[in-house]
C-alpha positions as CSV (number, residue, x, y, z in Angstrom):
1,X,1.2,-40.3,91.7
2,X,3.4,-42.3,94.1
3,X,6.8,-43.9,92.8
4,X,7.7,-47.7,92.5
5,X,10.4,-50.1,92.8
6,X,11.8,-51.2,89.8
7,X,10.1,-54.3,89.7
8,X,6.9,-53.3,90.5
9,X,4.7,-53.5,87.3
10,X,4.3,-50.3,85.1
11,X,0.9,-48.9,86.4
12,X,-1.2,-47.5,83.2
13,X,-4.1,-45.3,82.5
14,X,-6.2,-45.5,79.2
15,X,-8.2,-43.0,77.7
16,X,-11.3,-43.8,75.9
17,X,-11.8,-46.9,77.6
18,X,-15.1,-48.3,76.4
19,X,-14.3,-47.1,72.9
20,X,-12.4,-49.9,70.0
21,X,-8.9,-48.7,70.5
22,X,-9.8,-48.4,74.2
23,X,-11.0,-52.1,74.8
24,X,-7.8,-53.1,72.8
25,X,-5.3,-51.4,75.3
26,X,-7.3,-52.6,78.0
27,X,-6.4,-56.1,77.0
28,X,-3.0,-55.4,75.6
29,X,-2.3,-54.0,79.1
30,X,-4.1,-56.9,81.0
31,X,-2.4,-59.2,79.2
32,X,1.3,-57.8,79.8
33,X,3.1,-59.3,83.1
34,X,4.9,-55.9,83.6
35,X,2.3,-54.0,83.4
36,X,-0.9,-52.9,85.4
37,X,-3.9,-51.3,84.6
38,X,-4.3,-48.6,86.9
39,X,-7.2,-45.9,85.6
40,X,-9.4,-45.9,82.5
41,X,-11.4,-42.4,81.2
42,X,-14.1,-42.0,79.5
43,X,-16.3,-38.9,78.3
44,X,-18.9,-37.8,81.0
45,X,-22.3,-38.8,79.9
46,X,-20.8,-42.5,78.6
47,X,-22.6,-45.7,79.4
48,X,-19.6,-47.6,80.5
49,X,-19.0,-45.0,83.7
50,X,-18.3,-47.4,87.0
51,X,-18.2,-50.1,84.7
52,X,-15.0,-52.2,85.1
53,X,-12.8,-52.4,81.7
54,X,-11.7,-55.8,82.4
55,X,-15.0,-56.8,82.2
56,X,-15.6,-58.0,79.0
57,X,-12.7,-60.0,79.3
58,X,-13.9,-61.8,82.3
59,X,-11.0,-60.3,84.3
60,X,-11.9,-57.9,87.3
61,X,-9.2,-55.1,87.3
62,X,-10.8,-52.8,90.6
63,X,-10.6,-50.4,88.2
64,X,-13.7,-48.3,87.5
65,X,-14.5,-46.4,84.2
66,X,-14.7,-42.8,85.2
67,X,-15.1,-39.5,84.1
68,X,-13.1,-37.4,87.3
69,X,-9.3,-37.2,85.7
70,X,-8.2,-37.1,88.6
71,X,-9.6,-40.3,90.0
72,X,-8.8,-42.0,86.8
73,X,-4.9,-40.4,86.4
74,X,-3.9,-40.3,90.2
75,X,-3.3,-44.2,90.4
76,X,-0.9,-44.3,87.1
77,X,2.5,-43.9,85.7
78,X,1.6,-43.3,82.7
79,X,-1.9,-42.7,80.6
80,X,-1.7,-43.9,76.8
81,X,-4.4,-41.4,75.2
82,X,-5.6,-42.2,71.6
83,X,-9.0,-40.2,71.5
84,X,-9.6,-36.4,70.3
85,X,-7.5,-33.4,70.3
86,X,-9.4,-31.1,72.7
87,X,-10.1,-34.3,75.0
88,X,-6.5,-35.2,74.9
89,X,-4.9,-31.9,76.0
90,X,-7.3,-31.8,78.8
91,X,-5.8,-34.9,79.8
92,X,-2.1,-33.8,79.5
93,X,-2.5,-31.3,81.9
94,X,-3.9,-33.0,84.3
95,X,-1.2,-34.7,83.8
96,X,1.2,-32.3,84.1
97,X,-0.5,-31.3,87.3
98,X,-0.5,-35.2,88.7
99,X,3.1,-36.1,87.1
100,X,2.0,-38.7,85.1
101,X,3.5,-39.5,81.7
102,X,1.6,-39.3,78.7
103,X,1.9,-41.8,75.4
104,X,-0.4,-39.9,72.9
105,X,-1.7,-41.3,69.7
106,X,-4.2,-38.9,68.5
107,X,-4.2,-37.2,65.5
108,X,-5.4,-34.0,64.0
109,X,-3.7,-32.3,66.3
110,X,-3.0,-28.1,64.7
111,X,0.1,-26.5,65.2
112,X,-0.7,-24.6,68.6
113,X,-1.8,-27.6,70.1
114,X,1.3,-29.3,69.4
115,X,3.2,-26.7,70.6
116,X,0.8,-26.8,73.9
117,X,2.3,-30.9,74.2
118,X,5.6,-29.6,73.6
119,X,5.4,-27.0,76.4
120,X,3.4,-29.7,78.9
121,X,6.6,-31.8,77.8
122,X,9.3,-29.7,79.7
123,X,7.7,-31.0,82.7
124,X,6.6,-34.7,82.2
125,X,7.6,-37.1,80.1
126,X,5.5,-37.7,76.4
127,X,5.9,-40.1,73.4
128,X,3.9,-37.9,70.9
129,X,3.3,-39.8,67.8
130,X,0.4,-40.8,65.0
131,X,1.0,-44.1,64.5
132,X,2.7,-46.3,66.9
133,X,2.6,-49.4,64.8
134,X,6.6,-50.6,64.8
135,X,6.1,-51.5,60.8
136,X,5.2,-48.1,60.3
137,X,7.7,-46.4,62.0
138,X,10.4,-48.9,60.1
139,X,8.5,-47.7,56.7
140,X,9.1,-44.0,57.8
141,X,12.6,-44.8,57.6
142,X,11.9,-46.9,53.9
143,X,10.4,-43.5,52.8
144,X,13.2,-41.1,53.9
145,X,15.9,-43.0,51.9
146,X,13.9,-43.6,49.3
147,X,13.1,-40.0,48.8
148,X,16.3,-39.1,49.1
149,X,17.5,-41.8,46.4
150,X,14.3,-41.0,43.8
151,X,14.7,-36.9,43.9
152,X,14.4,-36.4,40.8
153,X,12.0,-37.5,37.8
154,X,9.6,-39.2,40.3
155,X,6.0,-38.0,41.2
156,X,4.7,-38.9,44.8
157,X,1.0,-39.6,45.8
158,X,0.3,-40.9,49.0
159,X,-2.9,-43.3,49.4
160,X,-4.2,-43.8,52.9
161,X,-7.8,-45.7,53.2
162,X,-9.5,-45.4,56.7
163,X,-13.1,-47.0,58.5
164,X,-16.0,-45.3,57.9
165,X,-15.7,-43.8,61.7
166,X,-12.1,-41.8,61.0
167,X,-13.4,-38.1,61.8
168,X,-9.6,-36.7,60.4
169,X,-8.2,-36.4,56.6
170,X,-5.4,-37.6,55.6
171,X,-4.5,-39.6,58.8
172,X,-2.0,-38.5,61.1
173,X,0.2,-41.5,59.6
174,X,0.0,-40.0,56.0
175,X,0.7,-36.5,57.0
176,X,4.1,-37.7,59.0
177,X,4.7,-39.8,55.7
178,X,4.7,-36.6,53.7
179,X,6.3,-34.2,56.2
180,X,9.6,-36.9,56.3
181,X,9.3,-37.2,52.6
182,X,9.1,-33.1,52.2
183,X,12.1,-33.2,54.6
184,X,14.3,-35.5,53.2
185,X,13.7,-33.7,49.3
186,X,14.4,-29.9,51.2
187,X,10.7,-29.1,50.6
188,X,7.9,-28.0,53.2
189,X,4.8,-29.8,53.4
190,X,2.7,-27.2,54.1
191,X,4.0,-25.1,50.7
192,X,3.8,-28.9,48.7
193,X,1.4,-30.8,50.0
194,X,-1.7,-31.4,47.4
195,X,-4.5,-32.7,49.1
196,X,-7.6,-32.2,46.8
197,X,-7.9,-32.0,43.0
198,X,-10.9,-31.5,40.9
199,X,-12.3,-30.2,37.3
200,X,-9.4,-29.1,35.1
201,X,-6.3,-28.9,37.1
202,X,-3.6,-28.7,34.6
203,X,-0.3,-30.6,34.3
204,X,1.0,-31.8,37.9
205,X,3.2,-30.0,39.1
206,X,6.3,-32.4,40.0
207,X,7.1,-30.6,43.3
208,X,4.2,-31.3,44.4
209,X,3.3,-34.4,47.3
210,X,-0.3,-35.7,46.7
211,X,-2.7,-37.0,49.3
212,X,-5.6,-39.2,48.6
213,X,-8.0,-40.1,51.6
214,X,-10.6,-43.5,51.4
215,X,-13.0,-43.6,54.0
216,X,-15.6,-47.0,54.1
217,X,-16.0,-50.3,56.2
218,X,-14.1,-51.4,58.7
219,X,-11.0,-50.9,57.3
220,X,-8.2,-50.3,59.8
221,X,-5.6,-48.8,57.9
222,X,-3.7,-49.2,54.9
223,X,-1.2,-46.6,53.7
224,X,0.9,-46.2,50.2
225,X,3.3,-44.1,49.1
226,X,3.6,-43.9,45.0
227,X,6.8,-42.7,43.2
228,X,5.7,-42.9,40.0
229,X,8.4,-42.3,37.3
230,X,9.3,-42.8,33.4
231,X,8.8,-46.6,32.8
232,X,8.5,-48.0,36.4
233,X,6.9,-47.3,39.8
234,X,7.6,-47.8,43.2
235,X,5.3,-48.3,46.2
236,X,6.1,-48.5,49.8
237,X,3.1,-50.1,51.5
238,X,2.1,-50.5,55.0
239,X,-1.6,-52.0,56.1
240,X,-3.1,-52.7,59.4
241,X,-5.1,-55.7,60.0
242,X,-5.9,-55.3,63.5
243,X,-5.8,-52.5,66.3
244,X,-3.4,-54.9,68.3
245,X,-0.2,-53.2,66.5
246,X,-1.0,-50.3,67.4
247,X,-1.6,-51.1,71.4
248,X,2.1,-53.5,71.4
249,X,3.4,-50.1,70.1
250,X,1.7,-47.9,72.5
251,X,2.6,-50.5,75.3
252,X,6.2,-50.2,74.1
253,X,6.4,-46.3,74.0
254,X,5.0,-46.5,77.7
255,X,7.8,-49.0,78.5
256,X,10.5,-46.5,77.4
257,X,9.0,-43.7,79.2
258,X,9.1,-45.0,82.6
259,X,12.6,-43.3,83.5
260,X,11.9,-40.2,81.6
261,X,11.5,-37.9,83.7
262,X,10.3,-35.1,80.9
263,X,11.2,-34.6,77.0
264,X,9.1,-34.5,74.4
265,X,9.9,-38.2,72.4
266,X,8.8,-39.6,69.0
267,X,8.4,-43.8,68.0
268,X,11.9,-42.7,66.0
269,X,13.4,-42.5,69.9
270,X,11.0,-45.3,71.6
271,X,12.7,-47.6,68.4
272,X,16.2,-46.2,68.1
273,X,15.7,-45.7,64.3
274,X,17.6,-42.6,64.3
């Protein structure tokens, strides 16, 4: 990857190209003045290979879909990745080996594979997050005081409702909503976190943070957090009615990595919420 002048445009890579969240970058990106789309990636095999993502858009980019990470990555800056775990830490180190940066918004990620970003992060720059809607990363913050404020005599369900396509339960987004909930009471996640229930289960136990997934439709995601006490309730909602937020969000994370030169980052640091 070569450098550029501080005016030139930000030159970006997608991942997953021909797929929704794909074509949606593709025209976030196409449709930002500071920005240029530089690569797009798809799986080998895929229909859309040599095909140019700008297409559908009537726009013709000189970019080709490919399947060669190095012919796709070489071009960019950065490569905003929202596709599967295995498929995305492929794509970080080629990265690492390239020195492009990385904005990844895939979920399902297990803890070794984090800690696999973490260590690709010590030498490029990545935004790591599972949601980069800017709503959703304000309601994180919501969440954290309210937890804080409702420690006691409250019960907390989280609600999360998905399209029939979503391959991971609960959503990246929910699990972060739990894990800064957990934080913010002293609790772990992991030791807390209830995330089935059936038959006779017994009282709940009010340590306890519960998960419910919804799969069906087209839905493209809608989150609630319940603290449900004595007399009164309180939800914090958050619901996506197009991909769009999420590609703004990704475009801004991209935006705030271009002089990072590594570091592992979060939306929290891409939005100064801390």
């Amino acid at each position: 990857m070569s450098g550029a002048a501080a005016n030139d445009p930000l030159r970006i890579a997608i991942s997953g190209a021909s797929g929704r969240m794909g074509r949606m970058l593709a025209e976030t990106v196409l449709g930002a003045a500071d920005c240029r789309l530089a690569g797009a990636l798809d799986v080998a095999g895929s229909p859309a290979l040599g095909q140019d993502p700008g297409a559908p858009l009537g726009q013709a980019t000189g970019v080709a879909i490919t399947d060669d990470l190095r012919a796709g990555l070489a071009p960019a800056q950065v490569l905003i990745d929202f596709t599967r775990p295995e498929g995305t830490l492929a794509h970080i180190a080629a990265c690492r080996a390239l020195g492009v940066k990385a904005v990844i918004g895939t979920t399902g990620f297990s803890p070794e594979q984090k800690a696999e970003i973490a260590a690709h992060a010590k030498h490029i720059a990545i935004v790591l997050a599972p949601n980069m809607m800017v709503g959703v990363n304000v309601v994180m913050r919501l969440l954290e005081q309210a937890a804080r404020a409702l420690n006691e005599g409250y019960d907390i369900e989280i609600v999360e409702a998905h399209h029939r396509h979503k391959v991971d339960a609960p959503s990246g987004t929910a699990l972060q909503m739990g894990e800064v909930i957990a934080g913010a009471l002293g609790r772990d996640l992991k030791t807390c976190g209830v995330f089935a229930r059936e038959g006779v289960t017994g009282p709940r136990d009010p340590s306890t943070i519960g998960f419910s997934a919804i799969r069906g439709g087209d839905i493209v995601g809608d989150h609630t957090v319940l603290f449900a006490g004595t007399g009164e309730r309180i939800e914090i909602s958050h619901k996506s009615g197009s991909r769009v937020a999420y590609a703004q969000g990704a475009l801004r994370a991209a935006r705030f990595l271009a002089d990072k030169p590594s570091g592992l980052f979060t939306m929290t640091d891409v939005l100064q919420l801390a």
